[in-house]
LOBABA-46603 format. One line per 5 residues: number of its first residue (from 1); their letters; for each residue x, y, z of C-alpha. Coordinates in pm, 1 decimal, always signed. Layout:
<atoms>
NUM = A = X/Y/Z | ...
</atoms>
This chain:
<atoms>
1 = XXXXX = -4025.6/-4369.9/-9398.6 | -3902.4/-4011.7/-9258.6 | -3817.2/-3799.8/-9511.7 | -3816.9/-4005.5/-9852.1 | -3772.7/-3717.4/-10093.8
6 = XXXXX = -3459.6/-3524.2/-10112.0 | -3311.6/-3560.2/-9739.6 | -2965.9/-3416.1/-9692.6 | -2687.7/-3616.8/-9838.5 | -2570.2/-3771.5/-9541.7
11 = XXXXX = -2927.9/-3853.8/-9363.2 | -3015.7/-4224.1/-9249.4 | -3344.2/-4318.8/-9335.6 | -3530.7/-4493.2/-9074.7 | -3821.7/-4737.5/-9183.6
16 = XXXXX = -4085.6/-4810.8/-8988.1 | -4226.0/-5191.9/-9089.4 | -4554.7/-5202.9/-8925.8 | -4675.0/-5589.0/-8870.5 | -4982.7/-5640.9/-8685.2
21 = XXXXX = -4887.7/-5496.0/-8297.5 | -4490.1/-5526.2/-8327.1 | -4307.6/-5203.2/-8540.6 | -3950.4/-5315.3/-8672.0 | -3715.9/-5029.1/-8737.8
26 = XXXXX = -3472.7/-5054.4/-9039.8 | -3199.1/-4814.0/-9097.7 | -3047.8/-4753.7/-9459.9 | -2718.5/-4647.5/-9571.7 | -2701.7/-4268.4/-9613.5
31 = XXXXX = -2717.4/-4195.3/-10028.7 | -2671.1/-3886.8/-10194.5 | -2943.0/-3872.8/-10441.7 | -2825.4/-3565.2/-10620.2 | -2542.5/-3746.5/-10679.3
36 = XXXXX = -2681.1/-4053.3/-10755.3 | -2843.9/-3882.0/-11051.5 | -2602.5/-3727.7/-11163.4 | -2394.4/-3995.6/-11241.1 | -2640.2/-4199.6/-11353.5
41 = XXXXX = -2690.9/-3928.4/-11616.2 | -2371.6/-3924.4/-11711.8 | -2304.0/-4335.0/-11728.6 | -2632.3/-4268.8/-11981.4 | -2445.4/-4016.3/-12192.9
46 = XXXXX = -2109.1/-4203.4/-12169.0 | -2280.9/-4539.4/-12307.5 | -2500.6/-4337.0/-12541.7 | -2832.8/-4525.3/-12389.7 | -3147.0/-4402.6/-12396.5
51 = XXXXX = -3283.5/-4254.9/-12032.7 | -3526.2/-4511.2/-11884.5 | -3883.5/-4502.5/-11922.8 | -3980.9/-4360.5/-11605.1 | -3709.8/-4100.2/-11596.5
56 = XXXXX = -3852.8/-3969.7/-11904.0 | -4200.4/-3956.0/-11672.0 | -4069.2/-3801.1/-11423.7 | -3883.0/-3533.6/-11617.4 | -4253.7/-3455.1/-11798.7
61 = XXXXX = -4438.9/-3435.7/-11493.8 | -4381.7/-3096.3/-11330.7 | -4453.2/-2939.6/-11666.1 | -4774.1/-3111.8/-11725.8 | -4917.3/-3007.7/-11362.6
66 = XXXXX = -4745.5/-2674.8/-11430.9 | -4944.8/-2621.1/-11764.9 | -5282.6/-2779.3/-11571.4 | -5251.0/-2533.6/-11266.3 | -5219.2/-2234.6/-11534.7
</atoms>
């Protein structure tokens, strides 16, 4: 997959299924993933749920390799 992590809001993502000699290309619907996050955020604080588990991962992560490369 061409660019996976934080491609422009309007980019198609083109997949590339490799299967033995024959490539397939698939082409996704353009998402905004800023956005996406954002309201996903905001659905949270609106129900008052709990962030998911591996939102919670992700959101610890950079500091953990910050405090490891320091």
């Amino acid at each position: 997959m061409d660019r996976a992590f934080t491609p422009p809001a309007g980019f198609v993502p083109l997949i590339g299924l490799h299967t033995g000699i024959t490539t397939e290309e698939i082409r996704l619907e353009p998402a905004d993933q800023v956005a996406a996050t954002v309201g996903a955020f905001v659905t949270a604080v609106r129900a008052g749920s709990a962030p998911r588990t591996d939102t919670l991962r992700q959101a610890v992560l950079p500091d953990a390799v910050r405090r490891r490369s320091a």
